[in-house]
C-alpha positions in Angstrom: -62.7 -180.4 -100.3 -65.3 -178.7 -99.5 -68.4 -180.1 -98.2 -71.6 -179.0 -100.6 -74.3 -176.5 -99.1 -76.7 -177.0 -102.3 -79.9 -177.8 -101.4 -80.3 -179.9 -104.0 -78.8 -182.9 -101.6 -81.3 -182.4 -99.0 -84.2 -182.3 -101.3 -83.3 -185.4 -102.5 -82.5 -187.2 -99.2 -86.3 -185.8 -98.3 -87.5 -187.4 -101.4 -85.8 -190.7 -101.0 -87.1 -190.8 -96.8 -90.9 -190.3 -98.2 -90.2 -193.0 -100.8 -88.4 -195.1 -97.8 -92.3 -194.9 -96.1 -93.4 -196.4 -99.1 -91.4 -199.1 -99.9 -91.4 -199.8 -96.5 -95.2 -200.3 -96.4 -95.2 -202.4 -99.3 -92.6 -204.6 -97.4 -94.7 -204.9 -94.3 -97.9 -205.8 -96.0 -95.5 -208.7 -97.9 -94.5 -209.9 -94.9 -97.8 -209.3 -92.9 -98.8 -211.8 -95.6 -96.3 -214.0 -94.9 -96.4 -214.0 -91.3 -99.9 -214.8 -90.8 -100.3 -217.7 -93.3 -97.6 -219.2 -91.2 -98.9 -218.6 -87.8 -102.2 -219.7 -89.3 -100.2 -222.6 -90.2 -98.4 -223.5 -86.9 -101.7 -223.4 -85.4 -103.6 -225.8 -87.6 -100.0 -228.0 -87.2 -99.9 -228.2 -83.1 -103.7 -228.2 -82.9 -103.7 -231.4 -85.4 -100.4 -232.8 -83.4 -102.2 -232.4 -79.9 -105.5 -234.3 -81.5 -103.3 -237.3 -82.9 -101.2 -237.6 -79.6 -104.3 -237.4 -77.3 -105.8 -239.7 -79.6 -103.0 -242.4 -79.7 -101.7 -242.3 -75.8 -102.1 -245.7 -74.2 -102.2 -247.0 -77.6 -98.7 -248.5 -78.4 -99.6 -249.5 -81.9 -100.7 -246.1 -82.7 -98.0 -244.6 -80.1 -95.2 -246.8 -82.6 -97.4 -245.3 -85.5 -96.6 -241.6 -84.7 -93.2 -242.3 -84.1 -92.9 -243.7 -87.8 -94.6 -240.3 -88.9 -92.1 -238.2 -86.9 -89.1 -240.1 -88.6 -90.9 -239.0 -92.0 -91.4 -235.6 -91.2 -87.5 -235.5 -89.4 -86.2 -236.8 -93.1 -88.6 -234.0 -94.7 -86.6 -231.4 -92.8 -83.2 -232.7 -93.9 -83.9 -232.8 -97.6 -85.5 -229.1 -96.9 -82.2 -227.9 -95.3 -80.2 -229.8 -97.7 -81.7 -228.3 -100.7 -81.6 -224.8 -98.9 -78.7 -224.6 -95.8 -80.0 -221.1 -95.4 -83.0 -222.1 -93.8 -81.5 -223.9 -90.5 -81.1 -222.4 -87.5 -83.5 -219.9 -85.9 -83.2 -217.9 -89.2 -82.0 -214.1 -87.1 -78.0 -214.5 -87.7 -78.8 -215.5 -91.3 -80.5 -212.0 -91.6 -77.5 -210.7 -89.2 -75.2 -211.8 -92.1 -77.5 -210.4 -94.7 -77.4 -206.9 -93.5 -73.5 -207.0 -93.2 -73.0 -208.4 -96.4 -71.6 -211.5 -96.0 -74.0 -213.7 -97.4 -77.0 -213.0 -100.5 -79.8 -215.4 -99.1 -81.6 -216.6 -102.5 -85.1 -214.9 -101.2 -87.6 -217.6 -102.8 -85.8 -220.5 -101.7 -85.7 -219.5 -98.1 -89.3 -218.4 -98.1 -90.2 -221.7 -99.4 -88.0 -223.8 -97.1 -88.3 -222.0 -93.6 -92.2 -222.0 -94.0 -92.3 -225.7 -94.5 -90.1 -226.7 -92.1 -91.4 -224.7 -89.3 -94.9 -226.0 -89.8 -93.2 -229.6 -90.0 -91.3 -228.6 -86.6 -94.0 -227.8 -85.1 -96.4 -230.5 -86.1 -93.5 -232.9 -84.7 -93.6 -231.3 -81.6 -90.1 -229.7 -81.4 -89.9 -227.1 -78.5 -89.3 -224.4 -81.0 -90.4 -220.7 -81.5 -91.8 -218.8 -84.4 -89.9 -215.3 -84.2 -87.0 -216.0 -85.5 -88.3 -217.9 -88.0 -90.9 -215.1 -89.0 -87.7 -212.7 -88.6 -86.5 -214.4 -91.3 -89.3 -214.9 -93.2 -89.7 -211.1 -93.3 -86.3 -210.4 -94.2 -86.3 -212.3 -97.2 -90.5 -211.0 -97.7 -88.4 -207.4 -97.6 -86.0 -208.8 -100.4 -88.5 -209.6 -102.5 -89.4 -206.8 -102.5 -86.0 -204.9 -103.3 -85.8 -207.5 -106.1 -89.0 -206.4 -107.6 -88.3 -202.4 -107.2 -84.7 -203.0 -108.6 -83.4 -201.4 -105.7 -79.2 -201.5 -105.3 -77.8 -203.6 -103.1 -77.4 -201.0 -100.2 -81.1 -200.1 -99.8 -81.9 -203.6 -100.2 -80.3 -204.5 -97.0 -81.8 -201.5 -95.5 -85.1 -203.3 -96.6 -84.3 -206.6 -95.4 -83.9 -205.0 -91.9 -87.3 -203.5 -92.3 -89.0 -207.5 -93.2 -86.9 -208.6 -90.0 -88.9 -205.7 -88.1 -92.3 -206.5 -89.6 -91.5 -210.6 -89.1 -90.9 -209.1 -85.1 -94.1 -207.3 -84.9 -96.6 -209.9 -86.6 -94.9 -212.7 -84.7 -95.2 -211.1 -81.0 -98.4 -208.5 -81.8 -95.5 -205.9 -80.6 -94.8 -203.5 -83.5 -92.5 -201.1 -81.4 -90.8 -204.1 -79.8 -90.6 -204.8 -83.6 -89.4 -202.1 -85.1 -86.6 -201.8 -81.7 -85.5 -205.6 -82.0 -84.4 -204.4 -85.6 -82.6 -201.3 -84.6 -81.2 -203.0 -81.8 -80.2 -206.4 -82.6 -80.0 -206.4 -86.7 -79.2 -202.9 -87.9 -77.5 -201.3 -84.7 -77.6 -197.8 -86.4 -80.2 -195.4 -85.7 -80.8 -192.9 -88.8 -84.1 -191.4 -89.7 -84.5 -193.1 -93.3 -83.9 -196.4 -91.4 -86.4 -195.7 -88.6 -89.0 -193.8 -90.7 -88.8 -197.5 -93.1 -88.5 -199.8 -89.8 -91.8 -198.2 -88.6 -93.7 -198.3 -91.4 -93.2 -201.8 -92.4 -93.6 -202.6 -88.7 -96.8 -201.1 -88.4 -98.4 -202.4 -91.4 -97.3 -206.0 -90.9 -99.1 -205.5 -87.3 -102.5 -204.1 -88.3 -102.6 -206.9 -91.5 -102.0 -209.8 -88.8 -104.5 -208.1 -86.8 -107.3 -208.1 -89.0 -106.9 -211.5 -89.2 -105.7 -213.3 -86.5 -107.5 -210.4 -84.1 -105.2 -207.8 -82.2 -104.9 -209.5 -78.5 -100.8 -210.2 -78.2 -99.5 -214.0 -78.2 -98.8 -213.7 -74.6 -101.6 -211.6 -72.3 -99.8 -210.7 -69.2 -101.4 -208.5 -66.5 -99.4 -206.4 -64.3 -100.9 -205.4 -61.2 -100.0 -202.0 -59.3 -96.9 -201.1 -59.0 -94.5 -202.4 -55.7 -93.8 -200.1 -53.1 -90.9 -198.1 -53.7 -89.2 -199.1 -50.4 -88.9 -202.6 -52.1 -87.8 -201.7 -55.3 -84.2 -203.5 -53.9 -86.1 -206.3 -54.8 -86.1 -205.7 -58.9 -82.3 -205.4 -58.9 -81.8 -209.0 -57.0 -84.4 -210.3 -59.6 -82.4 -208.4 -62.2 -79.3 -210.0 -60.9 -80.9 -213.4 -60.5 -82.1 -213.1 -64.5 -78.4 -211.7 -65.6 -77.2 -214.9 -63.7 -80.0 -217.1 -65.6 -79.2 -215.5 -68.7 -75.6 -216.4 -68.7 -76.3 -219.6 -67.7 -78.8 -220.3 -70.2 -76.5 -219.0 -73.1 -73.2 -221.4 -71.7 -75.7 -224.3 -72.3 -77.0 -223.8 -75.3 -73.4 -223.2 -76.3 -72.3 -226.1 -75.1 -74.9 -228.5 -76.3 -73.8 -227.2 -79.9 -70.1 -227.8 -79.5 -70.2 -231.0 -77.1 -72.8 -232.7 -78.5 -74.1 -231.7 -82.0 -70.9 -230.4 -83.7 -68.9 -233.8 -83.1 -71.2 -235.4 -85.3 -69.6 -235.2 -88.9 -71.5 -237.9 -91.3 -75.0 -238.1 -93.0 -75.5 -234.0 -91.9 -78.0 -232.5 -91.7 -80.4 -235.8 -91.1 -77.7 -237.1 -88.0 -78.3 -234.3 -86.2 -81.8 -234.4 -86.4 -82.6 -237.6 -85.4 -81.9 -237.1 -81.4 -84.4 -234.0 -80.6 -87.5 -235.8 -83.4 -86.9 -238.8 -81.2 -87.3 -237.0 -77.9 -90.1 -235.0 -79.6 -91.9 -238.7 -80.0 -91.3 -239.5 -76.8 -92.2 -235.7 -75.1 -95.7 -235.8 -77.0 -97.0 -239.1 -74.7 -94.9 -238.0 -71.5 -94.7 -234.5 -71.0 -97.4 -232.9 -74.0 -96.7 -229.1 -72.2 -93.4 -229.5 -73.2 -94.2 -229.6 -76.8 -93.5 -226.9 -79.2 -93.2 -223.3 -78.6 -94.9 -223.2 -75.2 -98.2 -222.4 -75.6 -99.5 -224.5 -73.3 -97.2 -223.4 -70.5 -99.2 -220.4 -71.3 -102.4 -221.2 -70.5 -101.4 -222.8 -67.2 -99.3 -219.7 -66.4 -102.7 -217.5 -67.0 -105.2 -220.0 -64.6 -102.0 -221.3 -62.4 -103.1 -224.6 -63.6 -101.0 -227.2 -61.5 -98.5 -224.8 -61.1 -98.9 -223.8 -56.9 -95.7 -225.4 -55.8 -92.2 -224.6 -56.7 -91.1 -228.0 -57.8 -93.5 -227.9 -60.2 -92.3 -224.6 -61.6 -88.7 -225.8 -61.2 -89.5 -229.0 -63.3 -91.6 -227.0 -65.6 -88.9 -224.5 -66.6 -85.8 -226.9 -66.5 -87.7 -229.0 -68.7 -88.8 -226.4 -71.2 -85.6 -225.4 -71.7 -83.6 -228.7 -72.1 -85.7 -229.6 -74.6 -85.5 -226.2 -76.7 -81.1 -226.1 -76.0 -81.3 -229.7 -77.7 -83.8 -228.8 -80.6 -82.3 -225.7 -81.1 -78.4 -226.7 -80.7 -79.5 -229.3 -83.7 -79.7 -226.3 -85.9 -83.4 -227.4 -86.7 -85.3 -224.8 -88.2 -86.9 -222.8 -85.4 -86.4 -220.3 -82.8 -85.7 -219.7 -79.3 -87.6 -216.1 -78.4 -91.2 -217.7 -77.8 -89.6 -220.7 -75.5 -87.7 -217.5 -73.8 -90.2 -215.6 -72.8 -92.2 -218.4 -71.8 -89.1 -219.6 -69.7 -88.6 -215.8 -68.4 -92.5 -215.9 -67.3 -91.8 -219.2 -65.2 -88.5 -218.2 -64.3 -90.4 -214.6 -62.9 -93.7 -216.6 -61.3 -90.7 -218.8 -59.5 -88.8 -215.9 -58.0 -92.1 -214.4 -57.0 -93.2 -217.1 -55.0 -90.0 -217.5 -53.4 -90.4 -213.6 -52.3 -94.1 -214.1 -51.3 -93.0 -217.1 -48.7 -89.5 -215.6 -47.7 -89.8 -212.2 -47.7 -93.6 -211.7 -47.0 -94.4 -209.7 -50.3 -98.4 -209.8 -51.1 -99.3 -212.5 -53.1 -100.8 -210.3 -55.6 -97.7 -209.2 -57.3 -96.9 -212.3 -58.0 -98.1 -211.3 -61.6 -96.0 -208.5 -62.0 -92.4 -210.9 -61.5 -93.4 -212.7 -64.1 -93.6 -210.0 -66.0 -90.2 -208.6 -65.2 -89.1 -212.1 -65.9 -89.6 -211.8 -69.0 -87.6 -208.6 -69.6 -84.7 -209.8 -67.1 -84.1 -213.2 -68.7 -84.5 -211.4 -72.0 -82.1 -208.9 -71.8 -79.7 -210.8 -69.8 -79.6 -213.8 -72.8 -80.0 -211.4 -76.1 -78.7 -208.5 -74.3 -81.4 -206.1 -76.2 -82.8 -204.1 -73.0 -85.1 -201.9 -74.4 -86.3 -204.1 -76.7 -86.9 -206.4 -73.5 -88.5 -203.1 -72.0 -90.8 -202.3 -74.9 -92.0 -205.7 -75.8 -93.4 -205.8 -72.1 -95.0 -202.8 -72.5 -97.0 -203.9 -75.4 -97.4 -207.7 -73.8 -99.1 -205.8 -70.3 -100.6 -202.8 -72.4 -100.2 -200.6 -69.6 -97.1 -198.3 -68.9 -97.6 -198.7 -64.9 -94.2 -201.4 -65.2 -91.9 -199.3 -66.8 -89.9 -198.3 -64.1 -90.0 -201.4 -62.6 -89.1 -203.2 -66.2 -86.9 -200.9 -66.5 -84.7 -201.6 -63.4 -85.1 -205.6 -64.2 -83.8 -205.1 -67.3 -80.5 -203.2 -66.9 -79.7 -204.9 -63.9 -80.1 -208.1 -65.7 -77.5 -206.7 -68.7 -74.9 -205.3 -66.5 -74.9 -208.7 -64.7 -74.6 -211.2 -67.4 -72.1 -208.8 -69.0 -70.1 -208.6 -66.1 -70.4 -212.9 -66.4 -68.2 -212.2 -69.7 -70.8 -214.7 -71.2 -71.4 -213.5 -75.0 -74.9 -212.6 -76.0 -76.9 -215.3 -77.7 -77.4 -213.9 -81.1 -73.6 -212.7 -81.5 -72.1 -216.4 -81.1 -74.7 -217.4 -83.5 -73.8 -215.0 -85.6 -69.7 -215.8 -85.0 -70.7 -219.5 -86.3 -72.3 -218.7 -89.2 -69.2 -216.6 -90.5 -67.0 -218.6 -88.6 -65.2 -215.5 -86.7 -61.6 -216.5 -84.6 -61.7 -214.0 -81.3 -58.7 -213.1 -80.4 -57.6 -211.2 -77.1 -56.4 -207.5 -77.4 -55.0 -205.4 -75.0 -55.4 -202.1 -75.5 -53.8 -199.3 -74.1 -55.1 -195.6 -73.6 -52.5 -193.7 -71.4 -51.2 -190.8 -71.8 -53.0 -188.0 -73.9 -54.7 -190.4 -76.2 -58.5 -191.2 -76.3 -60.3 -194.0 -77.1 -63.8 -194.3 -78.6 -65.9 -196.7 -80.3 -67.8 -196.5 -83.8 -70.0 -198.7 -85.7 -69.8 -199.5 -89.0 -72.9 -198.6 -90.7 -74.8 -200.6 -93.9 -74.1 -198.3 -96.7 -71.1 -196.2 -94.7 -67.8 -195.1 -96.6 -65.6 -197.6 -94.0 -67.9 -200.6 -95.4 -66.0 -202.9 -97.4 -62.7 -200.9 -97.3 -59.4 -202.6 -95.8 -58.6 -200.2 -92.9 -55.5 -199.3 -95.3 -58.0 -197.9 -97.4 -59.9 -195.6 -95.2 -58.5 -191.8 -95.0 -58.4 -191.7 -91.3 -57.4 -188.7 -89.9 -54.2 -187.9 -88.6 -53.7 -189.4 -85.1 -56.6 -191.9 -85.5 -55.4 -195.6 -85.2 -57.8 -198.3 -84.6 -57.1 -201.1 -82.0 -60.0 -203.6 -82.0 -62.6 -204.6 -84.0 -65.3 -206.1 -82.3 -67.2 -208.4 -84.8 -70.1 -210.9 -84.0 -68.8 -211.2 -80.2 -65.4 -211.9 -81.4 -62.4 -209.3 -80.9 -59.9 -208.8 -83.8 -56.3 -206.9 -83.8 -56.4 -205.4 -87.2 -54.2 -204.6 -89.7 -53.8 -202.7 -92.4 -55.4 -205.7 -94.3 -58.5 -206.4 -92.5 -61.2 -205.8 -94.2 -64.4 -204.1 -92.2 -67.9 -204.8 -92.5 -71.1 -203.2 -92.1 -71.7 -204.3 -87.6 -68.3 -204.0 -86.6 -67.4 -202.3 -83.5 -64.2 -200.0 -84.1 -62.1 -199.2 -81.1 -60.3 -196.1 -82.1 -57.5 -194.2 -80.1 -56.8 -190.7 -80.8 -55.4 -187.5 -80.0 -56.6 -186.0 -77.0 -56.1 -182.2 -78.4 -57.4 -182.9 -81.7 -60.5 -185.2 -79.8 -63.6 -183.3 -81.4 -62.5 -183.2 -84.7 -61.5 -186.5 -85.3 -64.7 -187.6 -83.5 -66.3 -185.3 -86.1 -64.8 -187.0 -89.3 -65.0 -190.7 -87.8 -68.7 -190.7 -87.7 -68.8 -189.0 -91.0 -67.0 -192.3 -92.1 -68.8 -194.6 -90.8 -72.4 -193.7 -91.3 -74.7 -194.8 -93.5 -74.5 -192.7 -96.5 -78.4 -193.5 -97.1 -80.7 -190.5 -96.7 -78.1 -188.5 -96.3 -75.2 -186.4 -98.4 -72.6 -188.6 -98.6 -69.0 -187.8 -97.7 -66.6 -187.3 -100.3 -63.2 -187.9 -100.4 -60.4 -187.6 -97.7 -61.2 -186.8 -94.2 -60.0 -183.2 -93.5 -58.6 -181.6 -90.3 -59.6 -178.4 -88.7 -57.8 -176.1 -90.9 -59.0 -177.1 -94.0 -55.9 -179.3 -95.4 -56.0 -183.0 -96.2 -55.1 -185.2 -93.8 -56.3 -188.7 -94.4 -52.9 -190.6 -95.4 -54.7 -193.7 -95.4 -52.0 -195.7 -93.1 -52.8 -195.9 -89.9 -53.2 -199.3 -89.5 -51.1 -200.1 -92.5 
């Protein structure tokens, strides 16, 4: 079959990326809406929790007092949950699962939960962030609006991914690191509808929260000129030491789920909330800078505030993150990006002022590792690198780090790759749609090649049983790679929109198959779809459809 050379296509896929800008503006100032009502919120709840507890320390009555009030506000939470299990967790693989299909989050309900729950969190004092939480919170702001326009269900995920950028960008003041983070981490395609929508809901949900909440970033980092270049050795040992850290941090958390929340079976979701409220009650009189997303650590990163020695960073940054692997491992409503890049900026400050007192580097870069920090621990734990890159750009305002960043950052990914630790978000992901891995062995010699797809949102491979696909001739496909988990497929297995396809092919017939393989598995958004069988050179059909049969 021919493939059509009308015009008429193109005009249309022009029309529909101008109407994309649109509806993508309309879905950033939705959720620029959203997003600052609830940082408003969170605000108003740690600034009332800090009163109370400053209030009551000493006081055992009214120390007793506040623990009865955390108990209510833990029970509030479960009955929340229970009346919406959507709204648990840190709320980004629920919009993961969203974009692939798998689940149909019912928008107002989520809205409604996740907004109350994260102020309750947060006025408990759980060590909890806001991003994924606003990621979500945009998502379902970017379903609304899809709901409204009456848009199918393939450009509604396409707007979903848009709220998830937006949520990004009002959370963080970081509308590139926003639009990126949903490129990156929830779409993983890059198309110009999708980025031209991204972008625009992005940058409106910024300059909205702006206007309002003013336009300095949550986290005001200054980076001060740039090392020599004869030490720039010393970025890939931090980049190592934050792959290393990343790993690390990610086997916890892991563990802490499995060993210690998912063995308890009875009275869910309210069992597994009781153990990080409690410790909340007993953080606020014992360790306050522990308490919520991190905030405070802030401040005394920015004046150094009891923070000279590096016990005290040690205890500091062990402590912070305890407490968030056992709030978060609860699957209480709330994230883990703030707590990480406040734990990447102490984890930076610490590994500068080992290289000050070993290694004799001036004291006044000390700033700029905890900036690399940040992108290090970053990449090497969600193993997004340039959004890690980006987001530090925006958080310094000044592009003097970006080779430096840079370097951090993909030496901190390589590393924790090479630690065969999965990325944070992808085993999230796996145990929301409860994926099996399996372990392939795959095989490439001779005159074979092997390459890797992705199925698109919206592509002709989504939904299709790999039986039903019209591969062409030679193509076979070995692994699919879905949510950090590896699957053999069959001629029965089903792929979804996010799965990574490991095809092998013909060597002499490479570029052509290549050719028809993307054409497959793009989205068909914005673009003129791809009709029918997949064709070979010469013009004859030669998708049989059995390849993996």
């Amino acid at each position: 079959m021919e493939k059509s050379t009308s015009p008429i296509p193109r005009r249309l896929s022009r029309r529909f990326q101008i109407a994309m800008v649109g509806e993508g503006l309309l879905v950033g100032v939705l959720a620029g809406v959203v997003i600052t009502l609830y940082r408003l919120s969170l605000g108003a709840a740690e600034r009332l929790l800090r009163t109370i507890t400053g209030l009551a320390q000493g006081n055992i009555l009214a120390m007793l007092g506040w623990g009865l009030v955390v108990a209510a506000v833990c029970l509030v939470v479960g009955l929340l949950v229970r009346w919406e299990p959507q709204s648990s967790g840190s709320g980004i693989p629920q919009v993961d699962a969203e974009v692939m299909d798998l689940i149909d989050m019912p928008w107002h309900r989520v809205l409604a939960a996740k907004f109350c729950e994260g102020v309750l969190c947060a006025f408990a004092g759980l060590s909890l962030g806001r991003e994924g939480p606003s990621v979500q919170l945009g998502g379902v702001s970017g379903k609304a609006v899809s709901r409204l326009l009456r848009k199918e269900r393939g450009e509604e995920r396409l707007l979903v991914t848009c709220g998830a950028a937006a949520g990004m960008s009002a959370a963080f003041h970081a509308p590139l690191a926003g639009v990126l983070f949903a490129i990156e981490e929830i779409h993983r395609e890059f198309t110009s509808p999708l980025i031209i929508c991204v972008m625009s809901s992005s940058l409106a949900a910024d300059f909205l929260v702006s206007q309002v909440l003013g336009i300095q970033p949550v986290l005001s980092l200054t980076f001060a000129h740039d090392l020599p270049h004869a030490q720039y050795p010393m970025l890939v040992l931090l980049g190592i030491c934050c792959g290393l850290a990343g790993a690390l941090h990610n086997l916890g958390m892991f563990a802490i789920q499995e060993k210690v929340f998912d063995r308890l079976k009875g009275y869910l979701p309210y069992s597994r909330y009781v153990l990080p409220f409690a410790l909340a009650w007993v953080v606020a009189f014992v360790w306050p800078d522990l308490m919520c997303g991190g905030d405070a650590i802030v401040e005394r990163l920015m004046t150094r505030d009891g923070l000279s020695t590096m016990g005290a960073i040690v205890a500091l940054l062990v402590g912070k993150y305890l407490f968030t692997a056992i709030c978060f491992g609860s699957g209480a409503p709330g994230g883990t990006l703030f707590p990480l890049v406040v734990m990447g900026a102490l984890f930076g400050l610490l590994f500068g002022e080992v290289t000050t007192g070993v290694y004799g580097v001036p004291a006044s870069y000390v700033s700029n590792f905890m900036v690399l920090g940040i992108a290090g621990l970053f990449a090497g734990v969600v193993r997004a690198p340039v959004t890690g890159v980006v987001l530090c750009f925006e958080l310094t305002g000044t592009l003097d780090a970006l080779l430096a960043v840079s370097i951090v950052s993909i030496s901190a990914y390589v590393m924790a790759n090479l630690t065969r630790v999965e990325p944070f978000y992808e085993v999230a992901l796996g145990r929301l749609i409860a994926v099996t891995p399996t372990d392939p062995t795959v095989n490439g010699a001779g005159d074979r090649m092997l390459h890797t797809y992705h199925v698109a949102a919206g592509s002709v491979a989504e939904n299709k049983l790999v039986s039903e696909v019209p591969w062409p001739n030679g193509a076979l496909v070995v692994n699919i790679s879905r949510a950090g988990a590896n699957i053999i497929p069959t001629g029965r297995t089903q792929l979804l929109a996010l799965d990574e396809l490991l095809v092998t092919m013909n060597a002499d017939t490479d570029w052509d198959t290549d050719l028809i393989i993307h054409r497959l598995c793009e989205s068909e958004l914005g673009v003129v779809p791809y009709a029918g069988a997949a064709h070979d050179h010469d013009g004859s059909e030669s998708g049989d459809g059995s390849s993996n049969a």
